[in-house]
C-alpha positions as CSV (number, residue, x, y, z in Angstrom):
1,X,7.1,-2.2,-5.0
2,X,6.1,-2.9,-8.8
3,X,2.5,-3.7,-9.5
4,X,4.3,-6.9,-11.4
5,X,5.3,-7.8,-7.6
6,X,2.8,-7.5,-6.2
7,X,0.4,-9.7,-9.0
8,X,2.7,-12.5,-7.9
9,X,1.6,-12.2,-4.3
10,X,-1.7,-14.0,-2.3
11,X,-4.9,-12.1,-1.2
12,X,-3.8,-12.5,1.6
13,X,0.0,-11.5,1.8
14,X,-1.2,-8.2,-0.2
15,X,-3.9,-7.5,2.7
16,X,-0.5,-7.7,5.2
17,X,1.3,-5.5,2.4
18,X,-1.8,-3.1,2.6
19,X,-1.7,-3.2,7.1
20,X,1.8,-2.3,7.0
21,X,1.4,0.5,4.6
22,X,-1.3,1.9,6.3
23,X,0.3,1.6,9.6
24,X,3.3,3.3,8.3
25,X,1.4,6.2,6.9
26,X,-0.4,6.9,9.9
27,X,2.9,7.4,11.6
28,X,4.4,9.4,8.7
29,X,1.4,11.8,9.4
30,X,1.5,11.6,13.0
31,X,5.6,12.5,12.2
32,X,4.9,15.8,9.7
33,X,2.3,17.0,12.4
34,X,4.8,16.9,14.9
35,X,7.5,18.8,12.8
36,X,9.4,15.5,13.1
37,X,9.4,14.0,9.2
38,X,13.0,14.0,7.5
39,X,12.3,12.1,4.3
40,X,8.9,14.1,3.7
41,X,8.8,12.3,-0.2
42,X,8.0,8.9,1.7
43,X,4.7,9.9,2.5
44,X,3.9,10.5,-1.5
45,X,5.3,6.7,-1.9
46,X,3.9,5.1,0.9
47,X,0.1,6.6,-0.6
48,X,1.1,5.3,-4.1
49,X,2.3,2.1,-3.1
50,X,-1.1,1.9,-1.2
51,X,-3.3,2.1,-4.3
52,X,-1.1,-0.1,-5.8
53,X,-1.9,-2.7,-3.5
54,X,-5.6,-1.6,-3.6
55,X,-5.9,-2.1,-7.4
56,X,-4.0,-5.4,-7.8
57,X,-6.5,-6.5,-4.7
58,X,-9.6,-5.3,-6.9
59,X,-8.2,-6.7,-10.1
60,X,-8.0,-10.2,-8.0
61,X,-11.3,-9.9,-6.8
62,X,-12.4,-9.7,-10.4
63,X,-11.0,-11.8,-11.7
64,X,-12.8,-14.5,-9.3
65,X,-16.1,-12.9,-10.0
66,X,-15.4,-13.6,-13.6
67,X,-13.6,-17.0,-13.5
């Protein structure tokens, strides 16, 4: 997900986005502690693509603060 994408997305649809993710990298871990992880490079995309969603979240919230 682009951070162009995801600027074109609600509060709130990003805050499901950000669920999702976070449920997804809990299993990812739970996977690679397991010995059970094939695609091991999705747990580096699933964190980026978390602080994506974090920044364009706190770049909202600014921008109501402001406006």
């Amino acid at each position: 997900m682009a951070a162009e994408d995801l600027r074109g997305k609600s509060v709130d649809q990003l805050r499901e986005d950000l669920a999702k993710l976070k449920k997804e990298q809990f299993n990812l871990r739970f996977q690679a502690a397991t010995g059970q992880l094939e695609k091991t490079h999705r747990v580096t995309e699933v964190r980026r693509e978390v602080a994506r969603v974090n920044t364009v979240l706190r770049e909202k919230a600014r921008q109501g603060a402001e406006g």
